[in-house]
C-alpha positions in Angstrom: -55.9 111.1 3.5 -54.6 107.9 5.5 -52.4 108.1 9.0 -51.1 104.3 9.5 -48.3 102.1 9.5 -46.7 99.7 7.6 -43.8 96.9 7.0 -42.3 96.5 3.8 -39.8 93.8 3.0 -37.9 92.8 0.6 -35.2 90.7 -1.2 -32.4 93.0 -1.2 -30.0 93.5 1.4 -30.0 95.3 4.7 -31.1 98.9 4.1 -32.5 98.5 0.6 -29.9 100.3 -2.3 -33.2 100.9 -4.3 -34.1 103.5 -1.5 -30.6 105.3 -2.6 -32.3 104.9 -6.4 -29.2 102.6 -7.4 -30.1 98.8 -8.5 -31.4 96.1 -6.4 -29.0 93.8 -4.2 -29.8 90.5 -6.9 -30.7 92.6 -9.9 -34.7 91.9 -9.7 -37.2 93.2 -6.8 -39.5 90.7 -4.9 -41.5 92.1 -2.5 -44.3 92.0 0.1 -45.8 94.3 2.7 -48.7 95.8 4.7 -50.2 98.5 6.0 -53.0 99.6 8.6 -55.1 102.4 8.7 -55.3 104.3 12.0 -57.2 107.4 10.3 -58.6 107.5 7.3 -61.1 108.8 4.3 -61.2 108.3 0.8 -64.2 110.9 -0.3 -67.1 110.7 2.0 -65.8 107.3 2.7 -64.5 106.5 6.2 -61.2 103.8 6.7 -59.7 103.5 9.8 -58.9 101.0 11.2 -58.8 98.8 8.2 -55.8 97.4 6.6 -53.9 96.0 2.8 -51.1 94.3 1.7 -49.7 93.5 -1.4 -47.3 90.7 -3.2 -45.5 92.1 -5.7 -42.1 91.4 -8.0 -40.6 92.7 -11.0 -37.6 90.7 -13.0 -35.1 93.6 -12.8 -35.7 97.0 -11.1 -38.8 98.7 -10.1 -38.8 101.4 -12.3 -38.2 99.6 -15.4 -41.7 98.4 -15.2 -43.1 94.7 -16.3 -43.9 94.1 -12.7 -46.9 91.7 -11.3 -48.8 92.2 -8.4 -51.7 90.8 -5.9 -53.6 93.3 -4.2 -54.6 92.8 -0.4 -57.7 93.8 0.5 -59.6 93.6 4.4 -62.5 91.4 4.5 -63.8 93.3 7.1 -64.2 96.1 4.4 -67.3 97.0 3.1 -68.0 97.1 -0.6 -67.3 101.0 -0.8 -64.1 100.4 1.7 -62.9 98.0 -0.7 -63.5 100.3 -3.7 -61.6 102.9 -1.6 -59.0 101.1 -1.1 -58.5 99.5 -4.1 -58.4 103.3 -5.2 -56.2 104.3 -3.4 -53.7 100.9 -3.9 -53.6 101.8 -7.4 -52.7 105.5 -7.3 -56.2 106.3 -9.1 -56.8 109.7 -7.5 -53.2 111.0 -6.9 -51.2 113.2 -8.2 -48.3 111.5 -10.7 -45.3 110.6 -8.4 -46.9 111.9 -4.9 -47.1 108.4 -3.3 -45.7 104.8 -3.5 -48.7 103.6 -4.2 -49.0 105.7 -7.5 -45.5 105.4 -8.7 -45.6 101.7 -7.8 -48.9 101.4 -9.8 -47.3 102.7 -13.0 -44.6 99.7 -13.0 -47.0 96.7 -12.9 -47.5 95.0 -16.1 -49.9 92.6 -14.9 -52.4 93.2 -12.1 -54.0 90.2 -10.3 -57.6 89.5 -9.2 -57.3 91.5 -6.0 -57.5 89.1 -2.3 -60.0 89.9 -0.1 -59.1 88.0 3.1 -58.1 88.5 6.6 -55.3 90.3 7.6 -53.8 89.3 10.6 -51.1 92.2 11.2 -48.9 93.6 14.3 -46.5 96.1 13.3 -44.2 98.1 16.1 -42.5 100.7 14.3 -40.1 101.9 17.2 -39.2 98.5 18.1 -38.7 97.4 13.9 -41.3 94.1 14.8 -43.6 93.1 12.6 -46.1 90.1 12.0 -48.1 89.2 9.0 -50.5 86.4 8.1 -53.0 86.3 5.2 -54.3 83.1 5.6 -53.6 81.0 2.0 -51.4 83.6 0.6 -48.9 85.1 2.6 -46.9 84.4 6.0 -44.3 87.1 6.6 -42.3 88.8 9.9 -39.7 91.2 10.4 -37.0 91.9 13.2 -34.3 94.0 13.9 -31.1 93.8 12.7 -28.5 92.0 15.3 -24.9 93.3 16.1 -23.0 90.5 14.8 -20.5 90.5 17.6 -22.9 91.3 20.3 -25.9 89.8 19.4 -28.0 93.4 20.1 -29.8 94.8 18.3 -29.0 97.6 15.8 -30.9 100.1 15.0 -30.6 102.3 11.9 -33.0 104.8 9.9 -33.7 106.4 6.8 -34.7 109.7 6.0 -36.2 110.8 2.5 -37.1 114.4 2.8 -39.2 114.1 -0.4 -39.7 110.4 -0.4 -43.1 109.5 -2.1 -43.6 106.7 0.6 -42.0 107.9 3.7 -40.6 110.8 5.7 -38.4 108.5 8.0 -38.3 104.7 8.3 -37.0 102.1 10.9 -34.7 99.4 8.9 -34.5 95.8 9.9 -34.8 92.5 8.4 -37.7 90.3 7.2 -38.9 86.9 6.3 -41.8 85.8 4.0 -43.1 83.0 1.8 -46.1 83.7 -0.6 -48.8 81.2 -2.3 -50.9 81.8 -5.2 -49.3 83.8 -8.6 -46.5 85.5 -7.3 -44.9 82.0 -5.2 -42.1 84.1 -3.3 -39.4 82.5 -0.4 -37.4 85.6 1.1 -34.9 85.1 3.7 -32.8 87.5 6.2 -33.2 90.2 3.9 -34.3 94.3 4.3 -37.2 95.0 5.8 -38.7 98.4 7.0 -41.2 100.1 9.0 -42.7 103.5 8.9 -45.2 105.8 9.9 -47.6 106.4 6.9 -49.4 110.3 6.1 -50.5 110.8 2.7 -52.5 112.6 1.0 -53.9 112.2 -3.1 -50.6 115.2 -3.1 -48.3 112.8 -1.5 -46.3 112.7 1.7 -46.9 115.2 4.7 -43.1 115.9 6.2 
């Protein structure tokens, strides 16, 4: 079970047609994001407080597979946290289809050497701000969306009722640039932010 947050963003367009399941914005997926543990437990293990990331793409959509990714693991994790996590990143001891992690898991061709490394996150849900630094491998932030005749900022939302990753999300906009395998550059493009509670049976609504 895991209570958090996270801040996914992507390469597609404000709001994310892959959410809708119809194709992404530029035909492929580039993505990166992050998450933090508020509460926690994987088994006896204990993980709050802790936090992961990933960098991930795929040359068409997600789920027509031959996607890469690179794990992101806490340094601060100790070695049966990191094993926990790792776990639980790959969708090892959920149910088929109950999480993001999971489904996500089943589309990657080729799985990196996982990164254990700092994790320098800030994620405000409410407010759609986010900050991400991996030091070496990943520099990322998102924002809201601005009016573009008034300059404020415009808040919309999703709601999947049986999403695997979400039960509601914040949309906004992100910027990234990644080092290492996956070398991504994304610009002004989706972003969103959510309040994580999963279970190894998927989403609680």
């Amino acid at each position: 079970m895991m209570k958090g947050r996270e801040f996914i963003h992507c390469n597609c367009a404000y709001g994310c047609p892959c959410q809708f399941n119809a194709l992404p914005t530029q035909g492929h997926c580039s993505a990166v994001g992050a998450f933090e543990i508020e509460e926690g437990y994987h088994g006896d293990t204990r993980l709050d407080g802790l936090r992961g990331g990933l960098i991930a793409a795929w040359p068409g959509a997600i789920h027509e597979g031959r996607g890469q990714v690179v794990p992101i693991v806490d340094s601060r994790a100790s070695a049966e946290q990191r094993g926990a996590l790792l776990r639980i990143m790959s969708g090892e001891d959920t149910e088929p289809g109950a999480t993001f992690f999971q489904v996500f898991a089943t589309t990657f061709e080729t799985m990196h050497d996982p990164v254990f490394a700092e994790i320098d996150f800030e994620v405000d849900v409410g407010a759609r701000t986010a900050r991400l630094n991996v030091p070496g491998w990943l520099v990322a932030r998102g924002e809201p969306i601005l009016n573009p005749v008034t300059g404020a900022a415009h808040q919309a939302r999703i709601n999947l009722p049986q999403g695997f990753e979400y039960d509601v999300c914040e949309v906004g906009r992100g910027w990234a640039d990644t080092k290492g395998p996956l070398t991504l550059a994304l610009a002004d493009s989706h972003a969103h932010f959510a309040r994580m509670h999963l279970t190894e049976s998927g989403v609680i609504h």
